[in-house]
C-alpha positions in Angstrom: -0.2 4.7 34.1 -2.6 6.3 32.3 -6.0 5.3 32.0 -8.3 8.2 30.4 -7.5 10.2 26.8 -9.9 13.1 25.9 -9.8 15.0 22.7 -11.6 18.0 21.1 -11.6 20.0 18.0 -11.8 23.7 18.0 -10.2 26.7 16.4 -6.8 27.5 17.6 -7.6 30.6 19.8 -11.1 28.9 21.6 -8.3 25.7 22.7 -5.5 28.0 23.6 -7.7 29.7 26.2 -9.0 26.2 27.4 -5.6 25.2 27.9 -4.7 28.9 29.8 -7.4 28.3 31.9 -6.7 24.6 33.2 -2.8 25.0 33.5 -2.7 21.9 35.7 -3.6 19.7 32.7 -1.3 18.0 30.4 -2.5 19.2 26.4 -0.9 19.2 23.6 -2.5 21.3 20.9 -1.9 19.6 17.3 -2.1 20.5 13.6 -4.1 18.3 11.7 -1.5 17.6 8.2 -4.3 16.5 5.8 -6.7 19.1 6.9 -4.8 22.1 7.7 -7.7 24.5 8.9 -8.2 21.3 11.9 -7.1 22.0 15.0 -7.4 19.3 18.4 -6.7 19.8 21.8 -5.1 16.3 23.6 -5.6 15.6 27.0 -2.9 13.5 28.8 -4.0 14.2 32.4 -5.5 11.0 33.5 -8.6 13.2 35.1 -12.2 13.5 33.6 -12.7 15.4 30.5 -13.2 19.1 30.9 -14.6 19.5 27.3 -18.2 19.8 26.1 -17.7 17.5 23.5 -15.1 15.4 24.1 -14.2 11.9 22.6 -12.9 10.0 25.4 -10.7 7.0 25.4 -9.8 4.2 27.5 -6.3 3.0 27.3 -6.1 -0.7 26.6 -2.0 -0.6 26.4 0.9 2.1 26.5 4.4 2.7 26.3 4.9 6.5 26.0 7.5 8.4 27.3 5.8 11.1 29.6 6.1 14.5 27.1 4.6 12.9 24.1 7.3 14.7 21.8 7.1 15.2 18.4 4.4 14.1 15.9 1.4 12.3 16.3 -0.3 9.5 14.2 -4.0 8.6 14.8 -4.9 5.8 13.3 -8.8 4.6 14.2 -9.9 0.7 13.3 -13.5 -0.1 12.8 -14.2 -4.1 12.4 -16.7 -6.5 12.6 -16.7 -9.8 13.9 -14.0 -12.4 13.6 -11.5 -10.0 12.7 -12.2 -7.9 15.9 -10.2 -10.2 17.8 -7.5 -10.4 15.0 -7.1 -6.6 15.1 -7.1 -6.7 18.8 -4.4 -9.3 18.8 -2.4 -6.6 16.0 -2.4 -3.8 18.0 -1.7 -5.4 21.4 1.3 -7.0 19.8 2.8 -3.4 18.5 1.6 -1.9 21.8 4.1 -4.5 23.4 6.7 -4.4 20.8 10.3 -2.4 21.5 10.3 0.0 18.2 13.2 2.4 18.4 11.5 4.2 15.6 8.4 5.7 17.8 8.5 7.7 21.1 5.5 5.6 22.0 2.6 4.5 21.7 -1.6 4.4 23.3 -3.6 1.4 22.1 -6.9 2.8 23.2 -10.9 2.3 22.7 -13.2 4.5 22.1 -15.3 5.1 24.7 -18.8 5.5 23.9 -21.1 2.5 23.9 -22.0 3.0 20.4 -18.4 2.7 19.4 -17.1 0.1 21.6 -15.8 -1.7 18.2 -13.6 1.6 17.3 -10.3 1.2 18.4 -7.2 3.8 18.0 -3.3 3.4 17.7 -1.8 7.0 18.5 2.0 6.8 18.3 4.5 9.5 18.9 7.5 10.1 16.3 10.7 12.6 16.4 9.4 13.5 13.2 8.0 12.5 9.9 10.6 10.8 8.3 10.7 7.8 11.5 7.3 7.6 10.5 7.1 6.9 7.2 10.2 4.5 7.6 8.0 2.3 10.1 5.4 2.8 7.6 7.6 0.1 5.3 8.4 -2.3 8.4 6.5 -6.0 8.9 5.0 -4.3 12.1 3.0 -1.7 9.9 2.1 -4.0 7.5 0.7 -6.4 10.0 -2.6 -3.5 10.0 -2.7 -3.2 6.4 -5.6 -6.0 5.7 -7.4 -3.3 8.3 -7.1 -0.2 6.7 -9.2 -0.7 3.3 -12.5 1.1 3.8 -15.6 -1.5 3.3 -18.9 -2.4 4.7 -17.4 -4.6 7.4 -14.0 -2.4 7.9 -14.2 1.5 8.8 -10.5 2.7 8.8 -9.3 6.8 9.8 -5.6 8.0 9.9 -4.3 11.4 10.7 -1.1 13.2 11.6 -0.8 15.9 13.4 1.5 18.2 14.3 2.2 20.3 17.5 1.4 24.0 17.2 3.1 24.7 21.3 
């Protein structure tokens, strides 16, 4: 089981020779789709982070299979309050569920004192298209009331795309 998640941001060729140096670590170097000059370096090892400015995880819930194929989507929940435990409740829920769509799936929180409220759903797809179809399911649209962006709501989605 996995416990820890690290990820960084760099330029292709500065993460390529992190990842050539540590080649008993489990990276998977991704292509952010929305911004196409961002580049990040995912850290599936389970060990302590190696990078100098990492954001570091704690996994709260899983069900990957152990390659993390495909397609990533990141999506990062900021909320106050009630609705903390109502999110919580969400993502636990689609952690647990049996989607044939995804490869998988972290339920994670950030972890870093000041952003002990931020937490992150990063699924694993064959490829676009399974994504935006789970995109239309009940599931999905169980997060919707916490993805608008407003003072009590802070909401972050990103796909990316493997470059090796």
């Amino acid at each position: 089981m996995l416990t820890k998640l690290s990820l960084t941001f760099g330029s292709q060729m500065v993460l390529k020779q992190i990842i050539n140096k540590h080649p008993d670590r489990q990276f998977k170097l991704m292509q952010a789709s929305t911004h196409s000059n961002k580049v990040a370096l995912f850290d599936f090892s389970n060990k302590d982070s190696i990078f100098n400015s990492p954001v570091n995880f704690r996994v709260l819930g899983e069900s990957l299979n152990s390659n993390v194929n495909g397609i990533l989507y990141y999506q990062s929940f900021q909320v106050n309050g009630d609705r903390q435990q109502l999110l919580y409740n969400s993502l636990q829920k689609i952690t647990e569920s049996d989607n044939k769509l995804m490869n998988g799936k972290y339920f994670l929180e950030v972890d870093n004192r000041d952003q002990s409220t931020t937490y992150v759903l990063l699924t694993s797809w064959n490829d676009f298209d399974d994504l935006m179809a789970w995109k239309k399911t009940d599931e999905f649209m169980s997060l919707i009331g916490f993805t608008d962006q407003e003072s009590s709501n802070y909401y972050y989605d990103e796909t990316y795309r493997p470059l090796r």
